[in-house]
C-alpha positions as a printed Julia matrix, in Angstrom:
262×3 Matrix{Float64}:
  -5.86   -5.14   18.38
  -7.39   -6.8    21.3
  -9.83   -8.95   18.5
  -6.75  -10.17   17.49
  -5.01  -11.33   20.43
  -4.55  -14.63   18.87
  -2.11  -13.53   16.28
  -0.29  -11.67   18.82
   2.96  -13.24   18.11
   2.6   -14.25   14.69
   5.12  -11.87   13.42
   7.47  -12.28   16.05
  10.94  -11.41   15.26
   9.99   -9.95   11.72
  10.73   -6.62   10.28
   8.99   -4.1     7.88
   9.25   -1.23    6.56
   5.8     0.98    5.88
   5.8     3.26    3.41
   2.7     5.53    3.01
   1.67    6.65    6.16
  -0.34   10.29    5.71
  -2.36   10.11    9.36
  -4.53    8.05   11.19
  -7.09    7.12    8.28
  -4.78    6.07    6.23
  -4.57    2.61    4.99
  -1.16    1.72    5.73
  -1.51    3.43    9.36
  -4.2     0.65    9.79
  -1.32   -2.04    8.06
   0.75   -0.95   10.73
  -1.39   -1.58   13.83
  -2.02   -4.9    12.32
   1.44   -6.13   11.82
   2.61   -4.07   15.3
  -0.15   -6.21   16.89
   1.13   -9.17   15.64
   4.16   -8.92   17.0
   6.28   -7.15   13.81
   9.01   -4.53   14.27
   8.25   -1.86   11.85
  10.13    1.52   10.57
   8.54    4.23    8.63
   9.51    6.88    5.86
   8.06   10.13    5.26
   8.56   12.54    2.68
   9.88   16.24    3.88
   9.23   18.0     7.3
   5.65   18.3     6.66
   5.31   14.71    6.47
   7.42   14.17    8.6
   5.61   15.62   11.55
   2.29   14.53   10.47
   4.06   10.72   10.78
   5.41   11.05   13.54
   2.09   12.15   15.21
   0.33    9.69   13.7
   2.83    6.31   15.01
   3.38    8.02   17.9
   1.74    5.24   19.88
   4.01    2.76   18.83
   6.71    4.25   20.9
  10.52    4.5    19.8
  10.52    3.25   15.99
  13.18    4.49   13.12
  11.81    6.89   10.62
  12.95    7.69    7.24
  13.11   10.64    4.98
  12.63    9.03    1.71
  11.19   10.64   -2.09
  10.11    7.58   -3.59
  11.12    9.52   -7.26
  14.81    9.98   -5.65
  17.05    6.94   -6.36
  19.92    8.29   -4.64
  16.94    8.83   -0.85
  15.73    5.65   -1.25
  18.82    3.95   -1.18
  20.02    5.39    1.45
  16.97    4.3     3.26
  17.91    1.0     2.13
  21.54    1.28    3.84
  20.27    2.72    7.36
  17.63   -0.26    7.13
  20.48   -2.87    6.66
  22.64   -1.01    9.11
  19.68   -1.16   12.24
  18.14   -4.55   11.07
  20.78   -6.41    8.73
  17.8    -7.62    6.88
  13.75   -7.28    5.68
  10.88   -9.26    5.78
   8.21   -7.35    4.5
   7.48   -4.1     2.44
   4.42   -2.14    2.46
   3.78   -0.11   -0.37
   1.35    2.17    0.16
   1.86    5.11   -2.32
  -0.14    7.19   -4.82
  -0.57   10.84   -6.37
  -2.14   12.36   -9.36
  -2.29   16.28   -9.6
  -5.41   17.71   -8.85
  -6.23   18.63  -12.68
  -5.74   15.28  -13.91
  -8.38   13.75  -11.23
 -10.55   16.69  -11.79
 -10.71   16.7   -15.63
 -11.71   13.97  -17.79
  -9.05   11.36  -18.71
  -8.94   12.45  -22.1
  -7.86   15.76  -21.12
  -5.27   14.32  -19.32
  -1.46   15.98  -20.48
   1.76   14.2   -20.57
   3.0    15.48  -17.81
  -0.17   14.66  -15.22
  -0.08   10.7   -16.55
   3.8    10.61  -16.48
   3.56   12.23  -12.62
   1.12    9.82  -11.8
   2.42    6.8   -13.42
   5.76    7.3   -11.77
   4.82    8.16   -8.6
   1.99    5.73   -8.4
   3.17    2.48  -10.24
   6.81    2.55  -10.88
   7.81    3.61   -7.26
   6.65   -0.01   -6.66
   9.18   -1.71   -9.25
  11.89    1.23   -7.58
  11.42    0.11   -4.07
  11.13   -3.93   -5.04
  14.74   -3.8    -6.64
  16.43   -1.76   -4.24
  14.81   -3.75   -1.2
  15.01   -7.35   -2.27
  18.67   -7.44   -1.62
  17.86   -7.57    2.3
  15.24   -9.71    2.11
  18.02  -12.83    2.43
  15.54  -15.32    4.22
  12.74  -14.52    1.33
  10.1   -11.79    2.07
   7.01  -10.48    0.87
   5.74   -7.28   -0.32
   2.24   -5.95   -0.92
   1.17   -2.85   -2.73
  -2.25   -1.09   -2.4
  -4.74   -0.87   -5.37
  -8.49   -0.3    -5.99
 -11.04   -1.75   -8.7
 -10.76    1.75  -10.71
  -7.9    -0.33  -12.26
 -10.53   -3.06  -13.77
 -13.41   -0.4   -14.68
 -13.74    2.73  -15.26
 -14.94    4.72  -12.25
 -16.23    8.03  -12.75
 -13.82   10.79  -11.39
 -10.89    7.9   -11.28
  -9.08    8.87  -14.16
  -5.44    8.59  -14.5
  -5.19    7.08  -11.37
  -7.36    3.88  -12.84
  -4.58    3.64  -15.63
  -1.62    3.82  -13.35
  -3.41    1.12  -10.93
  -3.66   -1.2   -13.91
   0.01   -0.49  -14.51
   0.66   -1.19  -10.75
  -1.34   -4.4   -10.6
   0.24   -5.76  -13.83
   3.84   -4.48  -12.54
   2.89   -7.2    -9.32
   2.63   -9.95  -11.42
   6.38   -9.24  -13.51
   7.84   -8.17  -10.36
   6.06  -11.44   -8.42
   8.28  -13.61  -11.2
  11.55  -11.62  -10.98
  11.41  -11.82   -7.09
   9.7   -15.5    -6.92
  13.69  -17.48   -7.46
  14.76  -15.55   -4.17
  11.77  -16.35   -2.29
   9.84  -12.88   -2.18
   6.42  -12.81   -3.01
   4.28   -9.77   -4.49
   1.51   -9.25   -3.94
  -1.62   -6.28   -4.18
  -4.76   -5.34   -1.93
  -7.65   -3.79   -3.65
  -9.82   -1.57   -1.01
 -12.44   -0.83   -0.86
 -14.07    2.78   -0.75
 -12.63    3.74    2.78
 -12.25    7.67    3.37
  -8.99    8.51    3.19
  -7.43   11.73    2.78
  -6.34   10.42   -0.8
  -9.76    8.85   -1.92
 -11.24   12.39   -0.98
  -9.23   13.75   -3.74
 -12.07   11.57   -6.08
 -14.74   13.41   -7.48
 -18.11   11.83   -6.07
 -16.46   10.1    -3.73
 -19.24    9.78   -1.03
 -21.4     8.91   -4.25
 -19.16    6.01   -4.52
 -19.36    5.23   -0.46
 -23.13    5.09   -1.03
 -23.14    2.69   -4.01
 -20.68    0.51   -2.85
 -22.5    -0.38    0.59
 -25.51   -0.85   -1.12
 -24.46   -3.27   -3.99
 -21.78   -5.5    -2.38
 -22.88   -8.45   -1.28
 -22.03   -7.54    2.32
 -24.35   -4.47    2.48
 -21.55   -2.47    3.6
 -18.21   -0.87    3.04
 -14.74   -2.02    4.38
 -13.02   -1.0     7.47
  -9.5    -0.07    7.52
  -9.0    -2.43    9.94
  -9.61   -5.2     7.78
  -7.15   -4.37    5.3
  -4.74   -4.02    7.46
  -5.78   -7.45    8.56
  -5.16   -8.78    4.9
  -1.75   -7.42    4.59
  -0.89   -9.29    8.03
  -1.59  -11.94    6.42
   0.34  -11.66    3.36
   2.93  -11.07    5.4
   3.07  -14.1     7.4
   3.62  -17.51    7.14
  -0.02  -18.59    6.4
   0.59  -16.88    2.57
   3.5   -18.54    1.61
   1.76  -19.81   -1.46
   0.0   -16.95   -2.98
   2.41  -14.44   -5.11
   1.06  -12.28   -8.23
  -2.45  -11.79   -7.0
  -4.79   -8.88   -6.54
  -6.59   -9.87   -3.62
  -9.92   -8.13   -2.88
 -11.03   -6.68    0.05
 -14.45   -4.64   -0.49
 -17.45   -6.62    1.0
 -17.42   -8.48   -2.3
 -18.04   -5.36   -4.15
 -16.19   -6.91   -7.52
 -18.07   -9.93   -7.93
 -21.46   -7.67   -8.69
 -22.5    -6.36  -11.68
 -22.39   -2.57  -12.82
């Protein structure tokens, strides 16, 4: 974080929770270092023992920080996430959301031969853990707060090998905006990141996805792809004071990759 020395103490004093974290390429891993180097005190949830080590590995050079087992399809784990949380901190400031699944057959299938079950999987696990974590969180967000969800431009067009997990981003992009006017009364702002085409172990679950790596550094208007790095940089932002006026929005960050035509 040395680039961003200046922000060193930007989030000074503030707390978040990250919840996401697979391993080191992982987009909310790079959140993390962002809003650790800017002074935040963060705690992390994992789901099961597999996850649990692979978590642990990953924010291990953080040093001493609270970890949570939490299934973000159990009310009953996330809630008690929500009670350990108030019990160490007494309060939140900021939420990362940084969740997403679809079984392998729906991803590798067209979306028309996508069952019930595969869409209802994905659409819960993907988009409504968002509105599931926002209600049972706001409540210690006293002083306001701000949460940010992660998203990608499948949700706007349809990219080959996307699938069901384009339809469940639209569903968590639009769920921003009703959640950003529930929460907007008590001070919490919502808010969503689209990424861009970084190699994650979740985006390698895409059919053509270096296809996509290709194409998107060679049509965005920045001749490249994104860094993790900078994403994480986006959500320190929306975290902080400095985006104290922007709730609802999708904001972009993929070398201008949306603005250019198919």
């Amino acid at each position: 974080m040395s680039e961003n020395a200046p922000l060193a103490g930007l989030l000074a004093g503030k707390k978040g929770l990250i919840v996401g974290v697979a391993n080191q390429n992982s987009i909310a891993w790079a959140c993390a270092q962002a809003l650790h180097g800017a002074g935040m005190e963060l705690a992390f949830t994992y789901q099961g023992e597999v996850m649990r080590d692979r978590v642990h590995k990953t924010i291990a050079t953080l040093g001493e920080v609270p970890t949570y087992d939490m299934d973000v399809r159990d009310d009953a784990q996330i809630q008690s996430v929500v009670e350990q949380v108030r019990e160490r901190w007494g309060q939140l400031d900021f939420l990362v959301h940084s969740v997403a699944f679809a079984p392998k057959t729906a991803m590798a299938n067209s979306f028309l031969e996508t069952s019930r079950e595969d869409f209802l999987a994905a659409h819960e696990i993907s988009a409504y853990s968002l509105v599931g974590l926002s209600r049972a969180f706001a409540p210690l967000m006293v002083e306001g707060g701000s949460i940010v969800t992660m998203t990608y431009y499948g949700s706007q067009k349809a990219v080959p090998g996307y699938n069901v997990m384009g339809v469940a981003k639209a569903a968590l992009e639009a769920s921003v905006r009703y959640l950003a006017v529930d929460l907007g009364q008590r001070g919490i702002r919502v808010n969503a990141v689209s990424a861009g085409a970084i190699n994650t172990l979740a985006a390698r679950g895409v059919a053509h996805f270096r296809d996509l790596m290709k194409i998107t550094a060679e049509r965005s208007p920045l001749k490249r792809t994104v860094e993790p790095s900078e994403v994480g940089n986006t959500a320190l932002f929306l975290a902080s004071d400095l985006s104290t006026g922007i709730t609802g929005e999708t904001m972009y960050v993929d070398a201008g990759f949306n603005i250019t035509a198919g």
